[in-house]
C-alpha positions as semicolon CSV with decimal commas, in nm:
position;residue;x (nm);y (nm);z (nm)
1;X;10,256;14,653;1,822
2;X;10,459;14,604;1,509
3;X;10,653;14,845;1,290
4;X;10,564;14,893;0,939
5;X;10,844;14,664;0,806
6;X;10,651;14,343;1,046
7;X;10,306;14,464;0,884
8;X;10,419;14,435;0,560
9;X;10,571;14,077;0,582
10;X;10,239;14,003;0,714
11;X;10,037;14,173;0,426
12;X;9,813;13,944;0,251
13;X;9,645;14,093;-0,074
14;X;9,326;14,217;-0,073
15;X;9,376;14,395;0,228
16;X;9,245;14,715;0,411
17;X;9,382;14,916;0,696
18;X;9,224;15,212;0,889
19;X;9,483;15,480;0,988
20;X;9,342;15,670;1,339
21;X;9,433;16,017;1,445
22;X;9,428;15,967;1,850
23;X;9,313;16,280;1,987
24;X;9,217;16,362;2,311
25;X;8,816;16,491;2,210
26;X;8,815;16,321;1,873
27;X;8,968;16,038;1,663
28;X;8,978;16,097;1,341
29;X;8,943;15,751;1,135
30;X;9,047;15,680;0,725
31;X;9,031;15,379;0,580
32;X;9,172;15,252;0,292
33;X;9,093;15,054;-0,052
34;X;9,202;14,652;-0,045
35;X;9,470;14,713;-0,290
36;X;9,594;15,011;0,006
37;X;9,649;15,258;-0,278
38;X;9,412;15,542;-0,138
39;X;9,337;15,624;0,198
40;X;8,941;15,811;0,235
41;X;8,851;16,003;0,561
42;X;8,597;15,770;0,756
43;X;8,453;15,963;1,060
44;X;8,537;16,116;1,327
45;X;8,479;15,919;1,667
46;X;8,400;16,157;1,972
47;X;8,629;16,020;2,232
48;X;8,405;15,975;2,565
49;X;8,653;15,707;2,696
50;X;8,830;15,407;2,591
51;X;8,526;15,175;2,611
52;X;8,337;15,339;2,378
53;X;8,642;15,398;2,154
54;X;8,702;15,012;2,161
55;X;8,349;14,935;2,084
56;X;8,328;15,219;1,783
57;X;8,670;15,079;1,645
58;X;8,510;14,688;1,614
59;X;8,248;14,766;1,408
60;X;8,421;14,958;1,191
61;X;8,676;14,650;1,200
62;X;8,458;14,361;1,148
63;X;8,181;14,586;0,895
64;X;8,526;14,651;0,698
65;X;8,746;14,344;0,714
66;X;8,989;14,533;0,852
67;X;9,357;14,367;0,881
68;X;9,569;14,629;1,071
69;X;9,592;14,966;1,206
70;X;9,778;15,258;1,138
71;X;9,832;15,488;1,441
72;X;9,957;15,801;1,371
73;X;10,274;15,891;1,651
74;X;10,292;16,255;1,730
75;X;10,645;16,297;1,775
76;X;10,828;16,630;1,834
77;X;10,957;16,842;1,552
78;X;11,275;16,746;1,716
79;X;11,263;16,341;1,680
80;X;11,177;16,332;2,058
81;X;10,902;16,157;2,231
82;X;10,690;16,396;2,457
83;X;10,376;16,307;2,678
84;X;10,163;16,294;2,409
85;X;10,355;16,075;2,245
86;X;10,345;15,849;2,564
87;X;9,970;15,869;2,635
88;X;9,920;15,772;2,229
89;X;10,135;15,481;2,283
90;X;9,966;15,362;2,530
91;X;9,624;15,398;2,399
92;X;9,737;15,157;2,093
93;X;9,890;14,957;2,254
94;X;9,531;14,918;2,467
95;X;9,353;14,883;2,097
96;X;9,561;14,641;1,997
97;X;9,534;14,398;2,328
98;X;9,175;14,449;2,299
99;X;9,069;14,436;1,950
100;X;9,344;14,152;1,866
101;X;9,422;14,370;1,549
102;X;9,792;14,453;1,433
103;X;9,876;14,792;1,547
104;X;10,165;15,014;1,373
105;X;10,303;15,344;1,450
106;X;10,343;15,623;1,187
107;X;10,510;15,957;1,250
108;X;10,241;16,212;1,247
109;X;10,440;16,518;1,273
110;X;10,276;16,798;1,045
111;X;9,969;16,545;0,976
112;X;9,689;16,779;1,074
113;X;9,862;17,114;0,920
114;X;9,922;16,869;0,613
115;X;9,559;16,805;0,557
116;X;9,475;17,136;0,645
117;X;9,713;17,281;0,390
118;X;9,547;17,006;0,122
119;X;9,194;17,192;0,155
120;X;9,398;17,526;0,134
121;X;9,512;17,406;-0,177
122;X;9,199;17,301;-0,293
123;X;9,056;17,687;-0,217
124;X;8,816;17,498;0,037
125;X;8,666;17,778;0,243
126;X;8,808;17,806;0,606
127;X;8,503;17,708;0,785
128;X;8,500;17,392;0,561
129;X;8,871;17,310;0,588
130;X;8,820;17,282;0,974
131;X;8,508;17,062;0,943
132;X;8,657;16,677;0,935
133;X;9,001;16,790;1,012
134;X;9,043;16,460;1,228
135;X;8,969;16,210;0,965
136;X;9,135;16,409;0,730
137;X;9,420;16,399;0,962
138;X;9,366;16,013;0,977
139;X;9,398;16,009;0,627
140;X;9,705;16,148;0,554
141;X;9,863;15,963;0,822
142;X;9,693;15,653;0,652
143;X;9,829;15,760;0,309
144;X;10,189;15,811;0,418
145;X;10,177;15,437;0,583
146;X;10,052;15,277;0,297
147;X;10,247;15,455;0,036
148;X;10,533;15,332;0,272
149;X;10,412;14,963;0,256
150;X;10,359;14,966;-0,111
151;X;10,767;15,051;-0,176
């Protein structure tokens, strides 16, 4: 893994990264343009284990010319690291090994409420604020990254 500071040494232009909401039934995926000015929700992946995760992820990788990823971190409100935090580490750490694709953390706290609160704003219908909420999630994760990278 690298932090965001590494990634952006090692930024070519013309590149894209997908930003991945790691959650324990789905993964929500965004990707972004090749200038990394927007990120768009992608899918959501249905996580049945790691081997199909893995296999979902290179497509998406190699169909996209994807360069790095974005992981979002779920940290505590408090700055700590809990279990989740842990058990999301080590799944991208995992991705990266496997994939051979940069892999960089990105605090996540609020990321799901965030893009909930988006659609709120939007007056998007409850029902349809909850559908895509992972890649949504993704996105704004994604979003924050990149908007990091590109100051």
């Amino acid at each position: 893994m690298v932090t965001l500071d590494e990634l952006k040494d090692k930024l070519a232009d013309k590149t894209r990264l997908i930003g991945l909401d790691l959650g324990s039934k789905r993964i929500g995926v965004a990707i972004c343009d090749d200038e990394r000015k927007i990120a768009t929700p992608f899918k959501t992946i249905e996580y049945r284990n790691m081997d199909y995760l893995l296999s979902q992820l290179k497509v998406i990788i190699k169909e996209n010319d994807i360069f790095a990823i974005i992981v979002g971190n779920p940290i505590n409100m408090d700055g700590s690291f809990g279990k989740s935090a842990q058990s999301i580490n080590d799944k991208a750490k995992i991705i990266g090994r496997e994939l051979n694709v940069m892999i960089a953390m990105w605090d996540e706290r609020l990321s799901t409420s965030g893009a909930f609160n988006i659609s709120s704003n939007l007056d998007i219908k409850f029902p349809l604020r909850k559908k895509n909420i992972d890649e949504k999630a993704a996105a704004f994760i994604l979003q924050g990254a990149i908007d990091f990278l590109n100051n």
